[in-house]
Backbone as CSV, one residue per row, in Angstrom:
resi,resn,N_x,N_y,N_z,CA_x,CA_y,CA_z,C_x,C_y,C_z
1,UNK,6.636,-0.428,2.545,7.529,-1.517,2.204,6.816,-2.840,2.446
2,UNK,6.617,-3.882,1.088,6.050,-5.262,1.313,7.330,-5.779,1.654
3,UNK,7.472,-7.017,2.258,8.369,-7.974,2.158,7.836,-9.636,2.382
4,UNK,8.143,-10.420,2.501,7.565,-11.846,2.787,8.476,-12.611,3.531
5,UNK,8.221,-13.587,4.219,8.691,-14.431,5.321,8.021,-15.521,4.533
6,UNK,9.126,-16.339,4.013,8.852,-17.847,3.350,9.701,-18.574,4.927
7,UNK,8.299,-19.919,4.898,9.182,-20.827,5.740,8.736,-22.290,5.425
8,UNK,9.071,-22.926,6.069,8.420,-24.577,5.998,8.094,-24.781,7.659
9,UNK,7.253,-25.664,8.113,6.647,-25.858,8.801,7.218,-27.531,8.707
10,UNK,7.026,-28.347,9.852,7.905,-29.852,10.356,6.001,-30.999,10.612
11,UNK,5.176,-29.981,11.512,3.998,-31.162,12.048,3.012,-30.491,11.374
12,UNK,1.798,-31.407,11.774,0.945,-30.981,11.235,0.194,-29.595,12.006
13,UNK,0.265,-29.717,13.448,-0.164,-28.763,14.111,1.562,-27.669,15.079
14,UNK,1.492,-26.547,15.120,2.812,-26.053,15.020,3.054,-24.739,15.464
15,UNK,3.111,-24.459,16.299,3.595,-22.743,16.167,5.459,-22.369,15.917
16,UNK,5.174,-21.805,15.098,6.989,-21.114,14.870,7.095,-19.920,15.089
17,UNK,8.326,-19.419,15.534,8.473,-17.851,16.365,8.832,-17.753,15.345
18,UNK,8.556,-16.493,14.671,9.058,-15.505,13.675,9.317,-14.591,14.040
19,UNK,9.282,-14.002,15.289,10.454,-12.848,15.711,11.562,-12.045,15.200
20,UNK,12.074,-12.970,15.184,13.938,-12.755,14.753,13.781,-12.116,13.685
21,UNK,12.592,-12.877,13.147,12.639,-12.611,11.366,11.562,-11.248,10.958
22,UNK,10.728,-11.047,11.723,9.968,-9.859,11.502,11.283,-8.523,12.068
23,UNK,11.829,-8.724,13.043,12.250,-7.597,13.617,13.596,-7.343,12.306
24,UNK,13.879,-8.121,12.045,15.815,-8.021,11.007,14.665,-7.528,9.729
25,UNK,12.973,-7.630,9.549,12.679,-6.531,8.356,12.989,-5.152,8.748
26,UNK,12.159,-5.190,10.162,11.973,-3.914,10.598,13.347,-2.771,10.609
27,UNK,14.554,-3.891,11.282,16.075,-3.231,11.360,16.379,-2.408,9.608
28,UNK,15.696,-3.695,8.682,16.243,-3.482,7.386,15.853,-2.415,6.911
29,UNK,14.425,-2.170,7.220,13.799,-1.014,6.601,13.778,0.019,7.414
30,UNK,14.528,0.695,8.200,15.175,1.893,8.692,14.119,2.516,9.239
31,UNK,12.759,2.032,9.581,12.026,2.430,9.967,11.914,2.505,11.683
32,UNK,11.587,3.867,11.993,12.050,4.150,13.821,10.887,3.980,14.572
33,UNK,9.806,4.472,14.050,8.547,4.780,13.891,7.431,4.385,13.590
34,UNK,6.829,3.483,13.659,6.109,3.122,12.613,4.764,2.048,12.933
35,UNK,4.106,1.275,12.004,3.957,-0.355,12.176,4.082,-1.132,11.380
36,UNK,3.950,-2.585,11.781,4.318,-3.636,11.113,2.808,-4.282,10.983
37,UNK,2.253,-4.834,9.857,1.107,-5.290,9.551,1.413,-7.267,8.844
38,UNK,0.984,-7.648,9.335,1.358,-8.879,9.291,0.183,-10.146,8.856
39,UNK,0.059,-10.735,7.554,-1.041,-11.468,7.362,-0.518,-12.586,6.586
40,UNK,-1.323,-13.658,7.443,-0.998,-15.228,6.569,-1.388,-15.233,5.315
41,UNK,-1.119,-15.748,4.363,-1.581,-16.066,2.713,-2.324,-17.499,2.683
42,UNK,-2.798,-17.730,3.666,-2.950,-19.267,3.726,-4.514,-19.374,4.636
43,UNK,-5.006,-20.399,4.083,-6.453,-20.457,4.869,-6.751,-21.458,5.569
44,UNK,-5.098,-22.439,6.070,-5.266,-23.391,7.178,-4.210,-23.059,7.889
45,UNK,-3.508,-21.808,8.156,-2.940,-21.295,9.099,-3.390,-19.861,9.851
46,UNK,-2.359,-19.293,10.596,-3.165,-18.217,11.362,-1.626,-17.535,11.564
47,UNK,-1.501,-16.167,12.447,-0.815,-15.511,12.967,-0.903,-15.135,14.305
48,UNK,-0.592,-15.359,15.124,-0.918,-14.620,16.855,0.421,-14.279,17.794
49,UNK,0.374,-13.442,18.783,1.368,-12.906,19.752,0.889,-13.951,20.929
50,UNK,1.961,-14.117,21.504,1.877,-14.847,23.184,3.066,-14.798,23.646
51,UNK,3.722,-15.747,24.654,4.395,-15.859,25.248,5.643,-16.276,24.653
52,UNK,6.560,-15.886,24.651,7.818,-16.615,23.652,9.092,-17.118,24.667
53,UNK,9.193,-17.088,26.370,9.974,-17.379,26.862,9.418,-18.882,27.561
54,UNK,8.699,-19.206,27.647,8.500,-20.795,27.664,8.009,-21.791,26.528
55,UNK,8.975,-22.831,26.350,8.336,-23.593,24.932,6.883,-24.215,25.436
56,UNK,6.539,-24.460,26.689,5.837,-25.313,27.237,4.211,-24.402,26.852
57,UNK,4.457,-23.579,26.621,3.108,-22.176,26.354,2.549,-22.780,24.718
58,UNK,4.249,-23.091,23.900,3.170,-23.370,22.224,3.482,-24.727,22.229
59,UNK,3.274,-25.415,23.015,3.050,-26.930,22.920,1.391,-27.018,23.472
60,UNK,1.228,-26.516,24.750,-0.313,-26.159,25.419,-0.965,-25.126,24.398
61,UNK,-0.575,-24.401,23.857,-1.647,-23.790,22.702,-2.128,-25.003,21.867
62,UNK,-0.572,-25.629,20.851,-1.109,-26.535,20.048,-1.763,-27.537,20.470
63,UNK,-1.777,-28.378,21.739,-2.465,-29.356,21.802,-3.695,-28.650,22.336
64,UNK,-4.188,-27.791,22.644,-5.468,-27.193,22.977,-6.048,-27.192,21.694
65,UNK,-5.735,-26.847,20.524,-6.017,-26.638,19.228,-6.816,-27.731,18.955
66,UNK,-5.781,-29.104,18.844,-6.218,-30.191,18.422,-7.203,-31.118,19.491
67,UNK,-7.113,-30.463,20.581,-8.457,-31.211,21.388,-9.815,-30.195,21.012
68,UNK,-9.789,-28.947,21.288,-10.857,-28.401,20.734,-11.382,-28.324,19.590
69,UNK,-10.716,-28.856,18.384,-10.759,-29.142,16.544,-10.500,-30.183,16.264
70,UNK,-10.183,-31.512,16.314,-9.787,-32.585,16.087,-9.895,-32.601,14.992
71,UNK,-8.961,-33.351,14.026,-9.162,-33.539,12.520,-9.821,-34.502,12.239
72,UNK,-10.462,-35.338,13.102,-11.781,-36.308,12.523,-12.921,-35.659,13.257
73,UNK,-13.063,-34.663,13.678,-14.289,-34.377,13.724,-14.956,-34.442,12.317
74,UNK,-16.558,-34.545,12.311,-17.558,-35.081,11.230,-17.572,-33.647,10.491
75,UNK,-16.667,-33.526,9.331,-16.798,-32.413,8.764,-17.361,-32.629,7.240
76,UNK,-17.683,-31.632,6.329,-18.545,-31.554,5.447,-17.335,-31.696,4.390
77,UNK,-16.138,-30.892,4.216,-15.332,-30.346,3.751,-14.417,-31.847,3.292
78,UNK,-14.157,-32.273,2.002,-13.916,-33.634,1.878,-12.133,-33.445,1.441
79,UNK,-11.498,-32.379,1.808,-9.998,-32.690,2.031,-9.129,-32.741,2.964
80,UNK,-9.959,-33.028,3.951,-9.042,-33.903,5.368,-8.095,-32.481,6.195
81,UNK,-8.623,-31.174,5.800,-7.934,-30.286,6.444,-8.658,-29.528,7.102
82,UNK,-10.590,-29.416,7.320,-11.339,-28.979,7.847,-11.093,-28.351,9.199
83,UNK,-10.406,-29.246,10.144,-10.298,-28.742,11.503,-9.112,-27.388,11.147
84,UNK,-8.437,-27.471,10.505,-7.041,-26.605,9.908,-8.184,-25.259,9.767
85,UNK,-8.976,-25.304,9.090,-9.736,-24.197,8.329,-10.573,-23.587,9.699
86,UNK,-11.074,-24.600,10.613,-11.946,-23.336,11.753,-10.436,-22.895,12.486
87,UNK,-9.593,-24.057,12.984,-8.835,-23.367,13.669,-8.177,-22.083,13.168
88,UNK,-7.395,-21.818,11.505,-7.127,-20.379,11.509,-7.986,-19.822,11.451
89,UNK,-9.371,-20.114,11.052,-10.600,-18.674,11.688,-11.030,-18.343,13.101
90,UNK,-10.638,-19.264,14.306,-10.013,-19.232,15.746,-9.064,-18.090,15.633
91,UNK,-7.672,-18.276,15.431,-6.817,-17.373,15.694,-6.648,-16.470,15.036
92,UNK,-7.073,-16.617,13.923,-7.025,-15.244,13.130,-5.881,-15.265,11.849
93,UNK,-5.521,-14.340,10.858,-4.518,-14.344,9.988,-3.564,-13.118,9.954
94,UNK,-4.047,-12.003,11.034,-3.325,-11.080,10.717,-3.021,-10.582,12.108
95,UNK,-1.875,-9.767,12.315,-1.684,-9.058,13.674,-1.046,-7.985,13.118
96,UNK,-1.204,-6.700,14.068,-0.325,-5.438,14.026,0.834,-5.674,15.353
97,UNK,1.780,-5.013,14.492,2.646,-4.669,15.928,3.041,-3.152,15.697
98,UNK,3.582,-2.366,16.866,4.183,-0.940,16.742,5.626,-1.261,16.446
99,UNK,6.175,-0.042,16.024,7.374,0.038,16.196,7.494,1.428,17.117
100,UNK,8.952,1.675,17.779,8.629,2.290,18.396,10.598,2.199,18.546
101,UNK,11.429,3.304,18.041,13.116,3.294,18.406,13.077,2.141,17.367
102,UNK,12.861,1.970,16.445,13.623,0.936,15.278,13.368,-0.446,15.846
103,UNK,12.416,-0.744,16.880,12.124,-1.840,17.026,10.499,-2.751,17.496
104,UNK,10.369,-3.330,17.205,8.846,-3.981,17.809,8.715,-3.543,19.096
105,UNK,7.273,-3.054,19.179,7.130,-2.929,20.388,6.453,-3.992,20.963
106,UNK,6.691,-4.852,21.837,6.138,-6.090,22.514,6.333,-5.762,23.763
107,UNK,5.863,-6.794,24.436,5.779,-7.053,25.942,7.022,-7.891,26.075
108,UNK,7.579,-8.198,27.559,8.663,-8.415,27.925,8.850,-10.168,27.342
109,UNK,7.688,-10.838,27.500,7.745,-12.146,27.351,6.928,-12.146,26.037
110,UNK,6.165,-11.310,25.253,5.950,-12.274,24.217,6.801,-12.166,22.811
111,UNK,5.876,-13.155,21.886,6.357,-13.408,20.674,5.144,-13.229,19.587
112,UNK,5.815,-13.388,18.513,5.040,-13.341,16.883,5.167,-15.016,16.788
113,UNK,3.836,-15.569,16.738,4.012,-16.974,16.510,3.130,-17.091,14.887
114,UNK,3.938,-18.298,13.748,3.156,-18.542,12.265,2.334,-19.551,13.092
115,UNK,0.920,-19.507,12.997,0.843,-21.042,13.272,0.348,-21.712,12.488
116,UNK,0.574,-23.517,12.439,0.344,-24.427,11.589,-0.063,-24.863,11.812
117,UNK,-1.558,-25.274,11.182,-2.576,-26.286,11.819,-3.199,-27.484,10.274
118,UNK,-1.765,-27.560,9.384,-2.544,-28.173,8.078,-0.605,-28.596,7.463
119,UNK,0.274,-28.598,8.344,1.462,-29.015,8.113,2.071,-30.471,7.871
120,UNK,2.995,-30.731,7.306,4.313,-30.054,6.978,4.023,-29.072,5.329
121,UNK,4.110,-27.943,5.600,4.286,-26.791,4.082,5.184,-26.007,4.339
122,UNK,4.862,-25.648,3.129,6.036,-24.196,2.947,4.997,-23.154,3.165
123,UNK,5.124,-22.277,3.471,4.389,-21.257,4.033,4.693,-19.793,3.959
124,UNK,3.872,-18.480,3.669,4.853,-17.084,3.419,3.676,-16.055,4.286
125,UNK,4.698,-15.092,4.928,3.979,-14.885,5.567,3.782,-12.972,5.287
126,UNK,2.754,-12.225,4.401,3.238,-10.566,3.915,3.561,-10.374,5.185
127,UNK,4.490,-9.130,5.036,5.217,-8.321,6.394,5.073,-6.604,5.423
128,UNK,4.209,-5.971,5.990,3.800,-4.832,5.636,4.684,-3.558,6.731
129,UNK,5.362,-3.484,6.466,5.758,-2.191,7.431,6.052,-0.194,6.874
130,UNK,5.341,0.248,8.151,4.826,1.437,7.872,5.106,2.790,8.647
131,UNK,6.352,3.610,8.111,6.494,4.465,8.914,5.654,5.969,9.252
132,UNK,5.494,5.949,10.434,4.769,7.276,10.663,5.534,8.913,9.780
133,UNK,4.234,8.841,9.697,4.605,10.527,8.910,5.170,11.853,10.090
């Protein structure tokens, strides 16, 4: 089962919990068993798991982002989104999760974060889920 997670994004740099919204696929697609395969369509964003019970965790991610990438760093790339482009090759575009009883298997505190490092867009995110045989 494909499905997609369309969203919009508010700053330029951003993490959004998509949680809610990966797990109500997982509920949808009756799957008990399984995994969820998850990849950005986008090549100035990323996908990653962390902490989802303090906001204070994706405010210190994002501003870590933008001190270690700054968007005026001296880049080659002449559409002003360069730092956007190493940072999602930093975090990456894709994550697995299990399922496991009809639901994600995570850790007690984390989350599925989109992140935005080339915002305000609209943004989609494939949601691949896969039940065991």
């Amino acid at each position: 089962m494909l499905k997609y997670i369309q969203l919009s994004s508010y700053a330029r740099n951003e993490l959004i919990d998509i949680t809610p919204r990966v797990e109500e696929l997982v509920k949808k697609s009756g799957v008990s068993s399984g995994v969820v395969y998850l990849c950005c369509l986008h090549t100035t964003a990323g996908i990653t798991i962390n902490e989802g019970a303090d906001p204070d965790v994706r405010r210190d991610i994002s501003r870590f982002f933008e001190q270690l990438v700054p968007v005026d760093a001296p880049f080659d790339h002449s559409e002003g989104n360069s730092d956007a482009h190493v940072k999602s090759s930093l975090v990456g575009v894709s994550e697995t999760v299990l399922i496991n009883g009809g639901r994600l298997l995570l850790g007690t505190w984390q989350a599925i974060y989109f992140c935005e490092f080339d915002g305000p867009r609209t943004r989609k995110v494939a949601v691949k889920i896969v039940a065991d045989r």
